[in-house]
C-alpha positions as CSV (number, residue, x, y, z in Angstrom):
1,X,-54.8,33.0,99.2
2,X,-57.4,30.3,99.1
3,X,-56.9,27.3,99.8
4,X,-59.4,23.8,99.2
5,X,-59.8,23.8,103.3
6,X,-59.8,25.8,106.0
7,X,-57.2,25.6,108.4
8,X,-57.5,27.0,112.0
9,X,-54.1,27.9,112.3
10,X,-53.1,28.4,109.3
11,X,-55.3,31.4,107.3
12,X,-53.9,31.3,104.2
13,X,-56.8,31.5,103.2
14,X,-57.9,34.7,103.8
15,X,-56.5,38.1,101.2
16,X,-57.4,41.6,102.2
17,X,-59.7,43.7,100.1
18,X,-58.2,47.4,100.2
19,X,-60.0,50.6,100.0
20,X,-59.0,53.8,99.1
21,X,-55.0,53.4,98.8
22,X,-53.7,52.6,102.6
23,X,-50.1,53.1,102.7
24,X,-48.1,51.9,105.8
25,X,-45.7,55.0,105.5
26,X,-43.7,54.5,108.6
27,X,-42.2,51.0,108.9
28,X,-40.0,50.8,111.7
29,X,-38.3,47.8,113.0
30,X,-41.0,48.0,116.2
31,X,-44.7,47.2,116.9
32,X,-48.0,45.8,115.3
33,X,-47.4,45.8,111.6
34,X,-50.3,46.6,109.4
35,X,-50.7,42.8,107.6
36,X,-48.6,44.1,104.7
37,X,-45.0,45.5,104.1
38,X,-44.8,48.5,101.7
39,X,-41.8,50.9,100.8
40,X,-40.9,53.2,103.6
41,X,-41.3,56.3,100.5
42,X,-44.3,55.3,98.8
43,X,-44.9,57.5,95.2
44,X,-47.5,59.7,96.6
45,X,-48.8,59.8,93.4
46,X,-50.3,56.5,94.2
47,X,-52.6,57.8,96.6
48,X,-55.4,60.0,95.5
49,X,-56.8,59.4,99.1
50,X,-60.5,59.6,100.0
51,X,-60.4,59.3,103.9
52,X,-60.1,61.7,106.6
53,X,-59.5,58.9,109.3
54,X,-56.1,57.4,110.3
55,X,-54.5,54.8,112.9
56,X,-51.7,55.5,114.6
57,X,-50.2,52.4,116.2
58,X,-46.9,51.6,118.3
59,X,-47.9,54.0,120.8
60,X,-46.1,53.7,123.9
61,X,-47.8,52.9,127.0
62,X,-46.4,55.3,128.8
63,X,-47.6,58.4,126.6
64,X,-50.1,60.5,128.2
65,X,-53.2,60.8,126.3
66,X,-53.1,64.7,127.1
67,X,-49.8,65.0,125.1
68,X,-51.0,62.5,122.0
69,X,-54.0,64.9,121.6
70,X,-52.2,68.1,121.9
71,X,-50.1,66.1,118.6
72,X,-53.0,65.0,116.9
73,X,-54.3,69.1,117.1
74,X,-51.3,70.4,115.4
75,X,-52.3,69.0,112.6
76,X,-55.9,69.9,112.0
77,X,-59.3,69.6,113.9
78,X,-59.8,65.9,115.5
79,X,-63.2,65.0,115.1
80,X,-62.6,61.5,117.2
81,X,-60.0,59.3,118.4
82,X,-60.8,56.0,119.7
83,X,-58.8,53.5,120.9
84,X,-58.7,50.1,119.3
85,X,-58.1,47.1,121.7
86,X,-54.8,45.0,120.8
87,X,-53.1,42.2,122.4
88,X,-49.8,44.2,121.9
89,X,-48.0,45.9,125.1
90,X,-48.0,49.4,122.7
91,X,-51.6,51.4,122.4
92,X,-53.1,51.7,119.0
93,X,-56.3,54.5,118.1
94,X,-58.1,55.7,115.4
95,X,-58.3,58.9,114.8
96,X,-61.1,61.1,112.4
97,X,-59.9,64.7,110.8
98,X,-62.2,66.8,109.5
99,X,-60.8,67.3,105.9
100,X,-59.0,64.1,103.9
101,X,-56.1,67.0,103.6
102,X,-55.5,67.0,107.5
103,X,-55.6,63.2,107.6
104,X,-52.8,63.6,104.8
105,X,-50.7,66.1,106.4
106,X,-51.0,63.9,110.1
107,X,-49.8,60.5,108.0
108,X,-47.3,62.8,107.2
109,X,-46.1,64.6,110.1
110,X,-46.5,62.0,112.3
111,X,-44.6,59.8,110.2
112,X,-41.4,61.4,111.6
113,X,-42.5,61.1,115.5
114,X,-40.6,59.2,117.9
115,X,-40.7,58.8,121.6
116,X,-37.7,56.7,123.0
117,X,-37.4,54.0,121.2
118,X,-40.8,53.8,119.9
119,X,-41.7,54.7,116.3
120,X,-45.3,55.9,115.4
121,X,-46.5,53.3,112.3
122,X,-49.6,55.3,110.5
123,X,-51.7,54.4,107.8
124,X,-55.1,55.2,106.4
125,X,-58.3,53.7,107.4
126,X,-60.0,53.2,104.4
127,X,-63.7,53.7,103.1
128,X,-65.4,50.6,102.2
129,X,-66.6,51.1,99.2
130,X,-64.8,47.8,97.5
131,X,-66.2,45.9,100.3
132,X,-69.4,47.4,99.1
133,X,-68.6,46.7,95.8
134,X,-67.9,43.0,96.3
135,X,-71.0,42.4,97.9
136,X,-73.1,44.4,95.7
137,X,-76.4,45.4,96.1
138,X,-78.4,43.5,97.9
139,X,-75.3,40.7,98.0
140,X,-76.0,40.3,94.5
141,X,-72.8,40.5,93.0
142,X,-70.9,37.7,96.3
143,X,-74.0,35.8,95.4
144,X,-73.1,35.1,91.5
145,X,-69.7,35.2,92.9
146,X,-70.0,32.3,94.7
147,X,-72.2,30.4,92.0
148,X,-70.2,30.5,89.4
149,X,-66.8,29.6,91.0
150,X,-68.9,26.7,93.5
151,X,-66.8,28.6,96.6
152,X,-68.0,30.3,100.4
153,X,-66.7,33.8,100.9
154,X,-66.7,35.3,104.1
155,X,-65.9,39.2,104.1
156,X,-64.4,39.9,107.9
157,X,-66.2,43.1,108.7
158,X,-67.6,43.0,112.6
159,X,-64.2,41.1,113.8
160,X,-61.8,43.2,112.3
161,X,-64.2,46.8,113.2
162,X,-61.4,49.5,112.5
163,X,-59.2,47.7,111.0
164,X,-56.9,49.4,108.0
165,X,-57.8,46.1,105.9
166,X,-60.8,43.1,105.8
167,X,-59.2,40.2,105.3
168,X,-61.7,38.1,102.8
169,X,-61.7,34.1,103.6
170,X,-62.3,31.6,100.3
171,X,-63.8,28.4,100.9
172,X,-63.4,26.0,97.6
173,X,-61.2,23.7,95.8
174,X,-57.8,25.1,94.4
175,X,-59.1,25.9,91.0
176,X,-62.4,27.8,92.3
177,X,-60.4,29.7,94.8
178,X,-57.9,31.1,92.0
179,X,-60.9,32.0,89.9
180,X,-62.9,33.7,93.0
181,X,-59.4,35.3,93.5
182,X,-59.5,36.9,90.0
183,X,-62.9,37.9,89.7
184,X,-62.5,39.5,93.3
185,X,-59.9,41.5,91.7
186,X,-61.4,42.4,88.9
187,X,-64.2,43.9,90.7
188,X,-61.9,46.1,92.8
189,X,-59.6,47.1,90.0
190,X,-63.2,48.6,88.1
191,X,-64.0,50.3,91.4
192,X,-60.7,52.1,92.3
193,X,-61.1,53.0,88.2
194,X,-64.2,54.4,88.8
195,X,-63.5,56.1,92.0
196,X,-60.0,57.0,91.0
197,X,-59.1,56.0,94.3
198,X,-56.2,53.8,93.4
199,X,-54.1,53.0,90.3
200,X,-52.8,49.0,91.5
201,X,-54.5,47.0,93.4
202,X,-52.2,45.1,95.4
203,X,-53.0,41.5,95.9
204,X,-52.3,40.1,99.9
205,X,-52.2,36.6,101.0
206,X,-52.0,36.0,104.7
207,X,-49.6,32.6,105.2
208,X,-48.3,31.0,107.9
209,X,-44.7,31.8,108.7
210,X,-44.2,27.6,109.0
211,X,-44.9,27.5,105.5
212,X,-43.2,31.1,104.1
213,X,-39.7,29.3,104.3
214,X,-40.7,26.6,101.7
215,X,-42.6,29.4,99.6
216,X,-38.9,31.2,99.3
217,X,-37.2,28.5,98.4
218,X,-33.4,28.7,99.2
219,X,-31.9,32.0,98.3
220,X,-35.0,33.2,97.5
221,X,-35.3,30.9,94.1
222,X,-39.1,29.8,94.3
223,X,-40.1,33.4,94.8
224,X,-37.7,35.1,92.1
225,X,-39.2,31.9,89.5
226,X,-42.8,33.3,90.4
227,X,-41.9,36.8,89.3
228,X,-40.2,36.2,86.2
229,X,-42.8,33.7,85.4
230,X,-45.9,35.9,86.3
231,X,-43.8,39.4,86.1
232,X,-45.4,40.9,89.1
233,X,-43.5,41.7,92.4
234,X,-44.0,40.1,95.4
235,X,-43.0,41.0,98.9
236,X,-43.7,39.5,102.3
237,X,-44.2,41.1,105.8
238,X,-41.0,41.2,108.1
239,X,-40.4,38.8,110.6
240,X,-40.5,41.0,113.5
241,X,-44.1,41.2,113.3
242,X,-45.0,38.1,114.1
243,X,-46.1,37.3,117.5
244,X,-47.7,34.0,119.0
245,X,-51.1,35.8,118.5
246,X,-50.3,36.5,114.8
247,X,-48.0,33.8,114.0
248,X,-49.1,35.1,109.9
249,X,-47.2,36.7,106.9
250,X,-48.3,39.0,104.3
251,X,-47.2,38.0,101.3
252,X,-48.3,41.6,98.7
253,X,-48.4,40.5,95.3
254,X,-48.4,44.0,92.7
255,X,-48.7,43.9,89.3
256,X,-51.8,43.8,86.6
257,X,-54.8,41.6,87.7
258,X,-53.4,38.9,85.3
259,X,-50.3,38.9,86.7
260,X,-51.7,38.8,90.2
261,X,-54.1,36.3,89.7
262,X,-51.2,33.8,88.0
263,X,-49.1,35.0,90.6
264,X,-51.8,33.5,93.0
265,X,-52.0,30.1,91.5
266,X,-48.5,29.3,92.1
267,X,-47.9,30.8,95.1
268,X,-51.2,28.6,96.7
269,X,-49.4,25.7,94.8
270,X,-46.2,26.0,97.1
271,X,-48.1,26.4,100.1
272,X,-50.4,23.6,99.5
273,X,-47.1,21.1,98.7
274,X,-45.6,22.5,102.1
275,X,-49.0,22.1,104.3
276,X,-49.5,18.6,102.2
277,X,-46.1,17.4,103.6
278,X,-46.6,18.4,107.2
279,X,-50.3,16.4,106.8
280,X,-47.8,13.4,106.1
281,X,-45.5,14.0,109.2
282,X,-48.1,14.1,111.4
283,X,-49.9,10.8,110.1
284,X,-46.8,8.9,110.7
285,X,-45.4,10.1,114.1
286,X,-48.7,11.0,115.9
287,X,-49.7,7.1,116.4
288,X,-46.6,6.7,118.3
289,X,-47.4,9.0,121.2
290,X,-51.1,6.4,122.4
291,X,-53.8,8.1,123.5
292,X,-53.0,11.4,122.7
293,X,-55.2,13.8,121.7
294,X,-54.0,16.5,119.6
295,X,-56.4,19.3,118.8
296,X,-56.7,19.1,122.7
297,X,-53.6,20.2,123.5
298,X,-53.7,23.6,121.3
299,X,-51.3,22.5,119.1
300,X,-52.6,21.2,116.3
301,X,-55.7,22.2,114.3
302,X,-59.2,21.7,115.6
303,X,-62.1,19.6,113.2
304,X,-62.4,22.9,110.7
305,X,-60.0,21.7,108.6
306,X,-60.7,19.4,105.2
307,X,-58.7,18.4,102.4
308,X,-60.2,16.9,99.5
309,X,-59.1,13.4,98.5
310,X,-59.3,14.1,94.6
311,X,-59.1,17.3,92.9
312,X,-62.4,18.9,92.5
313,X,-64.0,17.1,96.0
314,X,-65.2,18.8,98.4
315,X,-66.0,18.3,102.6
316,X,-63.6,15.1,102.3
317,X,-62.3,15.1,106.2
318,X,-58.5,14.7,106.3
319,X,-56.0,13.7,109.0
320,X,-55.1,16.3,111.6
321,X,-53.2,19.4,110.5
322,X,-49.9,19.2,111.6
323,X,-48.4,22.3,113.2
324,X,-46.7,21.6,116.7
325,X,-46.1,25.9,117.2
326,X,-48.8,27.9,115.9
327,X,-52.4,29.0,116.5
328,X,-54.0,31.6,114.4
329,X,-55.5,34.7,116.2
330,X,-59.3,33.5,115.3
331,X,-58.5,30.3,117.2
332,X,-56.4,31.0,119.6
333,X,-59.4,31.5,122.6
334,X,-59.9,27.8,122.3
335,X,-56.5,27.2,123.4
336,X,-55.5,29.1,126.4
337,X,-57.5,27.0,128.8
338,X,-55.9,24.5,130.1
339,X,-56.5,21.2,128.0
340,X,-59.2,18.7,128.9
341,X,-58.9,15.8,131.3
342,X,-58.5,12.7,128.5
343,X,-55.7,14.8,126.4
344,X,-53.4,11.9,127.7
345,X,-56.9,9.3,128.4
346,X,-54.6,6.0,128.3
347,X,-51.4,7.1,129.9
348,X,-50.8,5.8,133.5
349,X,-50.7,8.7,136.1
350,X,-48.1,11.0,136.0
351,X,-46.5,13.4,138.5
352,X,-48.3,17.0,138.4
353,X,-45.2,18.4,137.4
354,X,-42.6,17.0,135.4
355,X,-39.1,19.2,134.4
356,X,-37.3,19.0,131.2
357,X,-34.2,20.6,130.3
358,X,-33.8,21.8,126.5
359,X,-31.0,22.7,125.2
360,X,-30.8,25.5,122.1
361,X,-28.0,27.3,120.2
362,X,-26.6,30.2,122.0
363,X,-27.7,32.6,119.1
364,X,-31.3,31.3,119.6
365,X,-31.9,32.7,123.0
366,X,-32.7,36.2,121.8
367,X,-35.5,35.1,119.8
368,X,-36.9,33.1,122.0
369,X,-36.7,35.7,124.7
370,X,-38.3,38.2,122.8
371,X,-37.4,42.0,123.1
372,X,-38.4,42.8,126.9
373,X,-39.0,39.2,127.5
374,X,-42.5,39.3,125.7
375,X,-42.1,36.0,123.5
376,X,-41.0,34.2,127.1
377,X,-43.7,35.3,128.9
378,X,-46.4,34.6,125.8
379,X,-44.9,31.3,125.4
380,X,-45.1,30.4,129.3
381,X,-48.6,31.9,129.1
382,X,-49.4,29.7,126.3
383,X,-48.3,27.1,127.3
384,X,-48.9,26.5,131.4
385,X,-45.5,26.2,132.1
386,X,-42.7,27.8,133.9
387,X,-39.8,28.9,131.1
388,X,-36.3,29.6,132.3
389,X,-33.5,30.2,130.6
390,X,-30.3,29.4,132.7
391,X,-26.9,31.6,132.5
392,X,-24.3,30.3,130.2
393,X,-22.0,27.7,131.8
394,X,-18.9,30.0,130.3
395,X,-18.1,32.6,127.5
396,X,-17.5,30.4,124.8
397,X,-20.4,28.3,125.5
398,X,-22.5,27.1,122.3
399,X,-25.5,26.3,123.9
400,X,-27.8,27.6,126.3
401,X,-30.2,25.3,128.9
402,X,-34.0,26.4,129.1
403,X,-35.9,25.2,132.1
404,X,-39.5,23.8,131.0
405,X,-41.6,23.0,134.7
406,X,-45.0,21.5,134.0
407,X,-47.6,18.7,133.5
408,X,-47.4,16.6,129.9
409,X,-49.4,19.0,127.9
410,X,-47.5,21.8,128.9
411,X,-44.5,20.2,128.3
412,X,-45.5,18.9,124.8
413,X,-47.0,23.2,124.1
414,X,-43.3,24.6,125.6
415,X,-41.3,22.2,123.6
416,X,-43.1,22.1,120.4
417,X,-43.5,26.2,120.3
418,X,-39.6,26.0,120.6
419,X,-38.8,23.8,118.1
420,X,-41.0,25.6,115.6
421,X,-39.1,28.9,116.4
422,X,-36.2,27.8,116.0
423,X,-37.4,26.6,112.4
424,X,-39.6,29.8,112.1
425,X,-36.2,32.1,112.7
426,X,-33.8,30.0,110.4
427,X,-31.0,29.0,113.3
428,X,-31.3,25.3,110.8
429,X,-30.8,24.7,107.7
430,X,-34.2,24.8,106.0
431,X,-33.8,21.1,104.5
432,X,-33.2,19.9,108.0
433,X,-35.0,18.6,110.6
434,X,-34.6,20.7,114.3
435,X,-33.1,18.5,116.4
436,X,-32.6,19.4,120.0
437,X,-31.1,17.4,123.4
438,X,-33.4,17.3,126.2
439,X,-32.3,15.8,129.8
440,X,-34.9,14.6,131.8
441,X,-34.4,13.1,135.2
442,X,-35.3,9.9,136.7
443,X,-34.8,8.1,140.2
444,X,-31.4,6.0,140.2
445,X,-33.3,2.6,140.9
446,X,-35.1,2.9,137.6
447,X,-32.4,3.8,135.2
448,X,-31.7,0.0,134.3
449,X,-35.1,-0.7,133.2
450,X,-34.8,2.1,130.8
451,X,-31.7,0.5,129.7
452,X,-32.8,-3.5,129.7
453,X,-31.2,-5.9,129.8
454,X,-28.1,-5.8,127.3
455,X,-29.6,-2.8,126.1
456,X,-32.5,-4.3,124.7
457,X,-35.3,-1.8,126.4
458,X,-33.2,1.5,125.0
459,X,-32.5,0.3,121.6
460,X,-36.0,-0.4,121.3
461,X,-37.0,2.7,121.9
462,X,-34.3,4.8,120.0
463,X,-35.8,2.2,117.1
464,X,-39.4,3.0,117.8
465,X,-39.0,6.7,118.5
466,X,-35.9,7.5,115.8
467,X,-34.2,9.8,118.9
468,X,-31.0,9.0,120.2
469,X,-31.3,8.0,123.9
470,X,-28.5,8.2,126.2
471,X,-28.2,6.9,129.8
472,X,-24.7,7.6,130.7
473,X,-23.9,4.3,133.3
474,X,-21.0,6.1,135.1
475,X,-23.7,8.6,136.6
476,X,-23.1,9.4,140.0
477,X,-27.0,10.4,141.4
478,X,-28.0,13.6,142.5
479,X,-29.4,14.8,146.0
480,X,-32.6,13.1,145.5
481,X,-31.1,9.9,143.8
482,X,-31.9,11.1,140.4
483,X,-29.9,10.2,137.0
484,X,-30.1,12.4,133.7
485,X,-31.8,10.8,130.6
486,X,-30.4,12.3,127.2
487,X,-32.6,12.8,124.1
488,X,-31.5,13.7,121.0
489,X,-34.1,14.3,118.0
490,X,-36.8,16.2,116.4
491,X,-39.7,17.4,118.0
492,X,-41.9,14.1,117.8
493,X,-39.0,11.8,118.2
494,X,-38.2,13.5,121.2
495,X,-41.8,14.1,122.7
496,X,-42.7,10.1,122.2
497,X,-39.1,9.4,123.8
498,X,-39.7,11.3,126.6
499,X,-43.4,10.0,127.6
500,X,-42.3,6.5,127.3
501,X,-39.2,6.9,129.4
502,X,-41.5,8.1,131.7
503,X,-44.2,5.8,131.3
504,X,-41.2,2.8,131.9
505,X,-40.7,5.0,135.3
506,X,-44.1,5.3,136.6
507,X,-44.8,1.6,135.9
508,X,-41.2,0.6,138.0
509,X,-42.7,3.0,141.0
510,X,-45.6,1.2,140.9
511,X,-44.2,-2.4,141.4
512,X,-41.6,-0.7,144.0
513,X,-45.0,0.4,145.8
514,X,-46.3,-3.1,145.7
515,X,-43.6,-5.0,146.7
516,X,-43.3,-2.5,149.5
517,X,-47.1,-2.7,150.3
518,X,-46.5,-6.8,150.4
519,X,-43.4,-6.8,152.5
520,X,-45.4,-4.8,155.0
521,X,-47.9,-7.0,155.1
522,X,-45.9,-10.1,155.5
523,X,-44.4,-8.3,158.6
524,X,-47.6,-7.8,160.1
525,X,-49.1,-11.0,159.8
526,X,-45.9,-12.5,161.7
């Protein structure tokens, strides 16, 4: 819900003010869901609807328009259809009946319509009359709003035009966002009982998936503990509708505005412990990579976020968010350039194009595929990098290598996303750290400076870096008198351990250079 800063990447903070009673009533395993996850058989009792227009998503991109309005007129006369743009590879539209009893019979009708494998997912585009209603005349009503609970709102209507729901974003410290939360409700639940337009008013809170896990709780115990202690029911948004666009969960509290509103405050609590711990991660791991510069590389949050340093303060800045595989869809156009010059300012020069091989569980490789190879080719996208993920060395094979060709930032985008799925998709224990095994190459003549003498130079940096480094001395080099360089560890462990192998690389090139440059010139001046 709300929570005492805004973070770019992370909009908890945002709840979705519902008109009308929208009802997802197709909810198939594929496409663009509709921020919330609701019974496949709703009671239609619950919706005494009041619009005439619909969206139709999960259209498939092959379907000619012809044949989707020759559908659409079976059903009534079609006023409009417009298409909504959508980063998805499936078309979406909105369509206008002329009666509310058309729209109904469509939602229904079309509820049953498949093409291939594609499932139509409908719902109804709502009036805004409780957006209305929350502002008030004259903004009246956000205005005393936002007085007496000392918070910001921000009502999303102009960047989410057509949407099924406005997301609503709180700015304020825990306590006023709970109370904003409940007075918000309060002034919908009098509206749908005016309007009769609803009998519940749902309560939605848009969450990270990073953080979702730690909101469960194993086997589900932190969420079943909320229920029983709030008695409301709480559901959250399937995993297959995340995408690196929408990297958010919907988690749909129902019950009485009490209930909700309690229901709120500990949720937000659980969320705010998890965010508060990945704050402390990032403070103590982020000095050991020098020079870098986070919120440059896309990773991490930009300079919107703040966390207070005592309850009740407000505007405090706070250390950089931490979240090495996520960017929330309102941010994301800041990170698909490519990062500036100075995201690695102190570093000594590095080759354009550096190659790292990752290694992830077998099982893994589906979800980081994607279905038709979209999460691959997002990720790559994302990140500037070539991904490849190379055939399994036999049957039985436990592991699978994926192929990660780019520069530093690229590298540290790839590998971080990766890492953060796995988590994300639950191939590790949710108490334990991901660690994967990277092998990164370096010339032959340089592999005993990475070991030093007696080991001293490796121990020093499985010490400073907490990964396991491995530089197996029996290596017979490659083609291009290359060795392999293990690393074992989590995602910072192995991102510091890999820039300082190959910072103890560059800097033996360099003295090879020199002492070449000087042995030609001794041969010259003879």
């Amino acid at each position: 819900m709300a929570l005492p800063f805004e973070l770019p990447w992370l909009s908890v903070g945002r709840w979705d003010a519902l008109g009308s009673c929208p009802q997802l009533l197709s909810d198939f395993q594929r496409g663009f869901s509709l921020c919330c996850e609701v019974p496949a058989d709703p009671n239609p009792g619950l919706c005494l609807c009041r619009s005439r227009k619909i969206q139709i998503r999960n259209i498939p991109p092959h379907l000619q328009w012809e044949v989707l309005d020759g559908l659409l007129a079976q059903y009534g006369t079609v006023e409009n259809v417009e298409q909504v743009n959508t980063d998805t590879e499936t078309a979406v539209v909105n369509v206008t009946y002329a009666t509310k009893e058309e729209a109904k019979v469509a939602i229904e009708k079309l509820s049953d319509q498949q093409f291939e494998s594609y499932s139509f997912k409908i719902s109804y585009i709502p009036d805004e009359e409780f957006v209305g209603a929350i502002i008030g005349k004259e903004g009246l009503t956000i205005k005393n709003l936002t007085k007496q609970t000392q918070s910001k709102v921000d009502i999303h209507r102009k960047e989410n035009a057509g949407a099924a729901e406005k997301p609503i974003t709180i700015h304020a410290t825990p306590e006023g966002c709970s109370e904003a939360c409940r007075m918000i409700l309060d002034i919908m639940q009098k509206e749908a009982d005016e309007t009769k337009s609803a009998e519940e008013i749902p309560l939605k809170i848009l969450a990270h998936n990073s953080l979702v896990g730690r909101l469960i709780g194993k086997e589900g115990r932190n969420l079943k503990k909320i229920e029983q202690d709030t008695g409301t029911k709480i559901t959250i948004s399937p995993l297959q509708d995340l995408t690196i666009y929408n990297p958010e969960r919907t988690i749909t509290v129902k019950g009485s505005t009490e209930a909700c509103s309690n229901a709120e405050v500990e949720i937000m609590k659980k969320l705010r412990e998890a965010y508060e711990s990945d704050v402390v991660a990032v403070s103590q791991q982020a000095n050991l990579i020098p020079g870098l510069n986070l919120s440059a590389l896309g990773i991490f949050s930009t300079g919107l976020s703040m966390l207070p340093s005592t309850p009740g303060a407000r505007g405090a800045a706070a250390a950089t968010p931490y979240h090495p595989f996520a960017g929330s869809s309102a941010y994301l156009s800041s990170l698909y350039g490519a990062p500036p010059a100075g995201a690695f300012p102190h570093q000594h020069p590095l080759p354009e194009q550096e190659v790292v091989n990752l290694f992830i569980p077998t099982q893994a490789v589906g979800a980081i595929i994607g279905k038709k190879g979209q999460h691959i080719k997002q990720l790559a996208r994302f990140a500037g990098a070539s991904i490849k993920i190379a055939p399994a060395e036999g049957p039985d094979a436990s592991e699978r290598m994926v192929i990660i060709t780019g520069p530093p930032e690229a590298q540290f985008k790839a590998q971080g996303r990766i890492f953060g799925k796995l988590k994300e998709e639950n191939f590790f224990n949710p108490k334990e750290e991901v660690k994967l095994e990277a092998h990164i190459k370096v010339p032959s003549f340089a592999a005993g400076r990475v070991i030093g003498k007696g080991g001293k130079t490796v121990n020093e940096l499985q010490n400073l870096t907490s990964a396991e480094v491995i530089v197996p001395r029996d290596q017979t080099p490659d083609e291009n008198e290359e060795v392999v360089v293990k690393i074992i560890g989590h995602f910072f462990a192995s991102q510091t351990a890999q820039r300082k192998i190959r910072e103890i690389v560059q800097q033996v090139k360099q003295q090879e250079h020199k002492h070449a440059q000087g042995a030609t010139a001794s041969q010259h001046s003879k």
